[in-house]
C-alpha positions as CSV (number, residue, x, y, z in Angstrom):
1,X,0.0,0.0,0.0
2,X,1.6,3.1,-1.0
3,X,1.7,6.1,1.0
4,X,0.2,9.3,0.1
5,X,1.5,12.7,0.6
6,X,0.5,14.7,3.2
7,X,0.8,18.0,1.3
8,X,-0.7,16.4,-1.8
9,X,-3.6,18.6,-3.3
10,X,-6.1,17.0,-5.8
11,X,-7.6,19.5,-7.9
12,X,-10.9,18.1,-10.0
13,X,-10.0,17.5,-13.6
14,X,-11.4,19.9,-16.0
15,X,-14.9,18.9,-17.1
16,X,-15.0,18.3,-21.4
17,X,-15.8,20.9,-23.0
18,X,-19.3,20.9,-24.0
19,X,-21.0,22.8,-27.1
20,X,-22.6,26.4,-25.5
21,X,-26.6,26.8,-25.5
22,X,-27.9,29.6,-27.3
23,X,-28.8,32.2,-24.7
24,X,-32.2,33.2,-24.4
25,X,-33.4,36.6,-26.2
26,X,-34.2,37.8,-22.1
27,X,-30.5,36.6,-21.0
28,X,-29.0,38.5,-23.8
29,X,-29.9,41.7,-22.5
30,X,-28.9,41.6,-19.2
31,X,-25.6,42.9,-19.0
32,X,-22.5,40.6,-17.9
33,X,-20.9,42.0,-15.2
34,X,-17.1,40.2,-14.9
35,X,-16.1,39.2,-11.4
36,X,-14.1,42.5,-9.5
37,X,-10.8,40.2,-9.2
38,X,-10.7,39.5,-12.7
39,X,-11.3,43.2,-12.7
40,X,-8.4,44.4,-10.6
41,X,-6.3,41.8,-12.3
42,X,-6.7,42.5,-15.9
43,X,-6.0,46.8,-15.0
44,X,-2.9,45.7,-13.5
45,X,-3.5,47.4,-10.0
46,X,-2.4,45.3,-6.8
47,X,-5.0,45.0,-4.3
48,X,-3.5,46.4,-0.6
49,X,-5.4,45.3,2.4
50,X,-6.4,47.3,5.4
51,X,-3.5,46.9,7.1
52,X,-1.3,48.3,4.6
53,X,-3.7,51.2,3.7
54,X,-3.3,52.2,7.4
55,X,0.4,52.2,7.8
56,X,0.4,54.4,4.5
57,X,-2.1,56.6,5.8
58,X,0.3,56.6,9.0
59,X,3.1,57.5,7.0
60,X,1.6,60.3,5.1
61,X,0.3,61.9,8.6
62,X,4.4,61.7,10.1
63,X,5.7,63.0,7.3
64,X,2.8,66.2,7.0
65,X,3.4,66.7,10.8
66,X,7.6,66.5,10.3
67,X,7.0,68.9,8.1
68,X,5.1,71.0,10.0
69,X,7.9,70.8,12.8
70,X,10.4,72.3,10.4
71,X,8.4,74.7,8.9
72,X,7.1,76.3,12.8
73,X,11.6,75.5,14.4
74,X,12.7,77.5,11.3
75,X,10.1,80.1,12.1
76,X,11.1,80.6,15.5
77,X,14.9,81.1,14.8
78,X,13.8,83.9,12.5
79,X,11.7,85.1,15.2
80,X,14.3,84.5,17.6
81,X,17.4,86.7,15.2
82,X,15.1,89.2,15.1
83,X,14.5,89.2,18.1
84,X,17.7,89.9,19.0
85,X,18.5,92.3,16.0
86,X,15.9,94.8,17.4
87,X,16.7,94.0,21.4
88,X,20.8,95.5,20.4
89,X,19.5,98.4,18.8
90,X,17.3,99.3,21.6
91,X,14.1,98.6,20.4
92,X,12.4,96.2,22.4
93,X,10.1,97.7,25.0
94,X,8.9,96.6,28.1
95,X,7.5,97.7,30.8
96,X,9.7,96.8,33.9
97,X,9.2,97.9,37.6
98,X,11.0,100.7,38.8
99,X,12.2,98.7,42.1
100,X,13.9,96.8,39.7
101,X,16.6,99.2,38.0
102,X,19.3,100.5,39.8
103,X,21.6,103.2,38.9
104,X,25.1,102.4,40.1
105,X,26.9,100.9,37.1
106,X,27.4,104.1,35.4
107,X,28.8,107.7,37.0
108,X,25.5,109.6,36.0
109,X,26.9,113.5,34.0
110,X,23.6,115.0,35.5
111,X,24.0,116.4,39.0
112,X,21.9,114.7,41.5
113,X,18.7,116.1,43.3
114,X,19.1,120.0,41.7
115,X,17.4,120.0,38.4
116,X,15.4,122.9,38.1
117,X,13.7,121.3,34.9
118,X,12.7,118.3,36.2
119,X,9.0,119.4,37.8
120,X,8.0,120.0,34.1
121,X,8.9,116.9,33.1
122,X,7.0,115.3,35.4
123,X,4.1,117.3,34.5
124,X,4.5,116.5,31.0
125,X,4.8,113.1,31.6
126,X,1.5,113.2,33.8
127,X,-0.4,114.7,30.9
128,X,1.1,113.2,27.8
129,X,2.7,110.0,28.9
130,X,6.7,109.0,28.2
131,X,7.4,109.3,24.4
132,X,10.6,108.3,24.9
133,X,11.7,105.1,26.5
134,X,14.7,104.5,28.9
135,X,17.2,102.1,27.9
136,X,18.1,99.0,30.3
137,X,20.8,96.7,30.0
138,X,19.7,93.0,32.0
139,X,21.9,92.7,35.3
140,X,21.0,89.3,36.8
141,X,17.5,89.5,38.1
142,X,17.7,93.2,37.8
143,X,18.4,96.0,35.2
144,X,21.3,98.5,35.1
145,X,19.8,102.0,33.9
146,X,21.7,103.3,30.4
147,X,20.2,106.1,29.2
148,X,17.2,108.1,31.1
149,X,18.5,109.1,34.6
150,X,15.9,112.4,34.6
151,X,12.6,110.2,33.4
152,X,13.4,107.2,35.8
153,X,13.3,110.3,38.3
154,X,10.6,112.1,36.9
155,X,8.1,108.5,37.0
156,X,9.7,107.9,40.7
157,X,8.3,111.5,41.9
158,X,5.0,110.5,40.2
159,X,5.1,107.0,41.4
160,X,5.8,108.4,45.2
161,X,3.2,111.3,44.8
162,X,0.4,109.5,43.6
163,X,1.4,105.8,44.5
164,X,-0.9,105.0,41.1
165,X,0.4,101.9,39.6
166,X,0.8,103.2,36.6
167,X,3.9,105.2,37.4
168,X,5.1,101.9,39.1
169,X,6.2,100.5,35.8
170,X,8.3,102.9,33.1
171,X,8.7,101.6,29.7
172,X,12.4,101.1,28.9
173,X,14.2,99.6,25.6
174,X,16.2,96.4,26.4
175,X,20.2,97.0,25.6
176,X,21.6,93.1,24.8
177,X,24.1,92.1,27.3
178,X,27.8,92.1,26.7
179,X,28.3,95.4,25.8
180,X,31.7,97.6,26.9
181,X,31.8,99.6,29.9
182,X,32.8,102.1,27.7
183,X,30.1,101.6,25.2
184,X,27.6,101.9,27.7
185,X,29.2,105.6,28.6
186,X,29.4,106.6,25.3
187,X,25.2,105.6,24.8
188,X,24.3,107.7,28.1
189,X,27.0,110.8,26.9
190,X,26.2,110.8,22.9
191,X,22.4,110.9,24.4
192,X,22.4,114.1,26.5
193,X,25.0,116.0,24.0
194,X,21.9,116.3,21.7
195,X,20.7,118.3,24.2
196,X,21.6,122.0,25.0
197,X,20.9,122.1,29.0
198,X,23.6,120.2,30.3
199,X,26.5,121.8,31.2
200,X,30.4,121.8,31.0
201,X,30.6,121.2,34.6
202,X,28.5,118.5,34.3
203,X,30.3,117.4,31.5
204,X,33.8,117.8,33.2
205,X,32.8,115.9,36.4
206,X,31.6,112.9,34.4
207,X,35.3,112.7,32.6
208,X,37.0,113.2,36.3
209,X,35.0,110.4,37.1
210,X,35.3,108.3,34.5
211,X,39.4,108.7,35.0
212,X,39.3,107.9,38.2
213,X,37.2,104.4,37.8
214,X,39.7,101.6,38.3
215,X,37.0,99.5,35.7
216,X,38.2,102.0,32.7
217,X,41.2,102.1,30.9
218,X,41.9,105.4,31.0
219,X,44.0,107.3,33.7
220,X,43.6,110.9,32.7
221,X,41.4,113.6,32.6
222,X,42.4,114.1,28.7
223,X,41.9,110.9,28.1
224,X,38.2,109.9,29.1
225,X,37.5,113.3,27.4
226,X,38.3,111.9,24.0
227,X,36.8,108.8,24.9
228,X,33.6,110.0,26.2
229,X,32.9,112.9,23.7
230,X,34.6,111.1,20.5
231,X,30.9,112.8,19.2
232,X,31.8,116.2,20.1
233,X,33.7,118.9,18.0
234,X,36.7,119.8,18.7
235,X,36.2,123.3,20.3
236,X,33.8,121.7,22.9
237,X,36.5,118.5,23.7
238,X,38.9,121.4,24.5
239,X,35.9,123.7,27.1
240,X,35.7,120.4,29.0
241,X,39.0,119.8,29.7
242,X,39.2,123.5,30.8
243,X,36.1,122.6,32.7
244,X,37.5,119.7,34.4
245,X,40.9,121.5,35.6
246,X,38.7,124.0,36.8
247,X,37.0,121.4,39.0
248,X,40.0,120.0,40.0
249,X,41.3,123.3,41.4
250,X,38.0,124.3,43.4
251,X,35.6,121.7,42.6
252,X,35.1,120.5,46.4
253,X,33.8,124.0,47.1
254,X,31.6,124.5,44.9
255,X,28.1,123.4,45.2
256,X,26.4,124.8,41.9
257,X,29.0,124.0,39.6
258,X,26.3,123.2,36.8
259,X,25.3,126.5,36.9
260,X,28.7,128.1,35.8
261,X,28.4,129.6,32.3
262,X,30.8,129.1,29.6
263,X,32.6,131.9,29.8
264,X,32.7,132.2,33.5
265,X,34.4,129.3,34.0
266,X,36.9,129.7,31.3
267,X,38.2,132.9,32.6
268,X,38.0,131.4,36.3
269,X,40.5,128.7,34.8
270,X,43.1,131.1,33.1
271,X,43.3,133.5,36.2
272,X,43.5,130.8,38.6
273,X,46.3,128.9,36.3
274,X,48.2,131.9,35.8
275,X,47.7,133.4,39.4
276,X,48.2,130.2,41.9
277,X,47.8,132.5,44.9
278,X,44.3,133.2,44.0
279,X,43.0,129.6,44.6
280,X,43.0,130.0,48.3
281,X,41.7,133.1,48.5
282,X,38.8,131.8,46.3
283,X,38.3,128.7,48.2
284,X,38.0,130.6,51.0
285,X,35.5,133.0,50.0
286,X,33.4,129.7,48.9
287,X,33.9,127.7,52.2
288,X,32.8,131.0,54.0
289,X,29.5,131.3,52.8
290,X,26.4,129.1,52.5
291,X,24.7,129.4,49.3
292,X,20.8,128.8,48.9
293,X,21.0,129.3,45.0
294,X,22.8,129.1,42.2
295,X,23.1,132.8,41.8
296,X,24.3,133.5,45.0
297,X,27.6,131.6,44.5
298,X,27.9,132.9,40.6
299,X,28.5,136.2,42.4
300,X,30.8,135.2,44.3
301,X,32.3,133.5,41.8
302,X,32.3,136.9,39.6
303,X,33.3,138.9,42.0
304,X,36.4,137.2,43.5
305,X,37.7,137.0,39.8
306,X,37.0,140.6,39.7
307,X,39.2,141.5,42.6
308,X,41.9,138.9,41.8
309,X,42.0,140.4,38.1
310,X,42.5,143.8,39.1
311,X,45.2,142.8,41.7
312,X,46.9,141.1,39.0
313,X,46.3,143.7,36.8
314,X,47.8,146.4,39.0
315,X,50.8,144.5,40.2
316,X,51.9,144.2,36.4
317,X,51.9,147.4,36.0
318,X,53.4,148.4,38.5
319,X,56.3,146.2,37.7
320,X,56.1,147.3,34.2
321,X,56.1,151.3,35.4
322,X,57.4,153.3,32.3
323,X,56.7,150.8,29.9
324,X,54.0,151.6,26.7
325,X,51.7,149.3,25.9
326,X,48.7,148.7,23.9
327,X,45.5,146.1,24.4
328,X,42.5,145.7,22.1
329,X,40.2,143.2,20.6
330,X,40.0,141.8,17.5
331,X,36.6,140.0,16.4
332,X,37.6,137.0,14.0
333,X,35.2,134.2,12.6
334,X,36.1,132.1,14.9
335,X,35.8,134.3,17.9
336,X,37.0,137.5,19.5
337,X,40.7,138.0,20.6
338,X,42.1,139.8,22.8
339,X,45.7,141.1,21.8
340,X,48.5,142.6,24.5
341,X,51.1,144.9,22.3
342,X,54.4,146.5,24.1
343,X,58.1,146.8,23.3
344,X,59.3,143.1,22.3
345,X,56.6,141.2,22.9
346,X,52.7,140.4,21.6
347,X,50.2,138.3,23.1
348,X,46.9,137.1,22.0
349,X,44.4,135.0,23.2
350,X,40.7,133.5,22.4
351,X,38.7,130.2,23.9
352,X,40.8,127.8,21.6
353,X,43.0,125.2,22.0
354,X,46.3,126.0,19.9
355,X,48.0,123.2,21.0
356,X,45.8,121.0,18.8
357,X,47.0,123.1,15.4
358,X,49.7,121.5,13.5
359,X,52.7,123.1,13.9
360,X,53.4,124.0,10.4
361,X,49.7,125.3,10.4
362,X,51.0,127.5,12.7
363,X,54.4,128.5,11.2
364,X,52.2,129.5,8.4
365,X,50.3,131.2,10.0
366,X,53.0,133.3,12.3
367,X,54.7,134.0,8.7
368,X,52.3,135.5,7.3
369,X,50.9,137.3,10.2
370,X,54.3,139.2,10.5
371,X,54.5,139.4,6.6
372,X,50.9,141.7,6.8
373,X,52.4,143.8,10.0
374,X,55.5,144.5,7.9
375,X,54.0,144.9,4.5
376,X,53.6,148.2,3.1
């Protein structure tokens, strides 16, 4: 008895063909519909089961929301640069607590708790509102104040008179972190040299200050001058140094140096440069008097260089008895000078710095000053 496979399949033997009936006249016009495999199969299309449709469908859906990742990560790092481009120029705003910005990083140039001008600010600010930010720079959980020393002021009288929350918080532009010691000077300085009421004291202090702060690299008075006002012309660069030896000469008697005028303060210098013995006497006449106001002490001021001039004055010409001489002034487009003529000798002088003119500028011009006085 032979086995038989276990895997053996027996399909039925095809049936002999047999002649086809005739269809009926109602069978031929029903129409033949062909089964939907033979359908698939003869359109060449492979049939994909539920299983594989999900997985595609699955596929599809990953790849849409990948996609959508990208698209929203490249978004936010353009977000994110500008961010950034707008925060170092200062122009992101926010509205940050005035607890939270302190002023100690930076020497201010505005002389503390005597501006005259600051009540109407306030009261512009109370009726219009701040149109011009501060500028912050982050410092830890903090903020170090920049640029705005007389608005932060202005919203803290508001914020203590009224105790209304909405002088609590002052608007201030965000200054990115990193920036130089120095830059951060030269931001508050170039700032307030737009404008036309702060003075050369106040000026001349800040560069004393800023040569005598072991965080700068610069150890002289000359120095943070051309650091500071890199902005400023010439002409000025030169009033604040004047300033500034002026302040280092009587500076610790003085208690509205602000309020000194231009040309008050430059003729203070010169007579107390070229008369040493005058110092004392002035410092004198300053510690012996208490001031209530800024004019009070700008007559004094006047005054003593008054007296000291004419004591000067006499004493030379006393020593120069006999001797002719001859003084005038001479206006020029760059200022009025004051000329000293006698026997073997000419001096002028005018608020300018001639040290700062080349010295064949100069030569030049001695030449042909001579060349006019001798010509015919």
């Amino acid at each position: 008895m032979s086995k038989r496979r276990v895997f053996d399949i027996n399909f039925p033997s095809d049936p002999e063909p047999t002649a086809a009936a005739a269809p009926s006249p109602a069978a031929s016009q029903q129409p033949v519909h062909a089964p939907e495999t033979k359908s698939a199969i003869r359109s060449g299309e492979p049939r994909r089961g539920p299983m594989a449709t999900a997985i595609s469908e699955n596929a599809d859906a990953l790849r849409t929301r990948a996609e959508v990742e990208q698209n929203i990560r490249a978004e936010n790092d353009r977000l994110a640069h500008e961010f950034v481009r707008l925060k170092m120029l200062g122009l992101v705003v926010d509205r940050i607590p005035l607890d939270k910005i302190s002023t100690s990083k930076l020497i201010r140039d505005r002389a503390v708790n005597r501006d005259p001008e600051l009540g109407e600010l306030t009261e512009s600010i109370r009726d219009l509102g701040l149109s011009n930010p501060i500028r912050v720079e982050e410092d830890g959980d903090g903020y170090q104040l920049v640029q705005g020393f007389r608005r932060l002021s202005a919203y803290q009288a508001l914020y203590d008179e009224t105790g209304d929350d909405q002088y609590r918080l002052i608007p201030a532009g965000l200054v990115a972190r990193g920036e130089t010691l120095q830059g951060l000077y030269r931001r508050m300085v170039d700032e307030n040299l737009v404008r036309r009421d702060i003075s050369f004291a106040e000026m001349a202090q800040l560069a004393l200050s800023y040569a005598q702060d072991p965080e700068t690299d610069t150890g002289s008075v000359e120095d943070s001058v051309a650091v500071l006002y890199a902005s400023a012309g010439r002409q000025k660069r030169s009033y604040i140094r004047h300033f500034a030896e002026l302040l280092e000469i009587i500076g610790s008697d003085l208690c509205f140096a602000e309020a000194i005028p231009r040309a008050l303060g430059l003729d203070l210098k010169k007579h107390l440069t070229e008369a040493p013995q005058a110092q004392e006497q002035l410092r004198a006449a300053l510690r012996d008097r208490s001031f209530s106001n800024a004019e009070e002490e700008l007559s004094v001021l006047r005054q003593v260089l008054k007296m000291s001039s004419a004591t000067t004055s006499e004493a030379s010409v006393s020593s120069r008895a006999g001797m002719a001489k001859t003084t005038l002034r001479c206006a020029v487009p760059a200022g009025t000078v004051r000329c000293l003529a006698r026997d073997g000798r000419i001096e002028m002088a005018m608020e300018r710095d001639f040290s700062a003119v080349d010295q064949k500028r100069l030569e030049t011009a001695i030449a042909a000053f001579f060349e006019a006085l001798d010509g015919d």
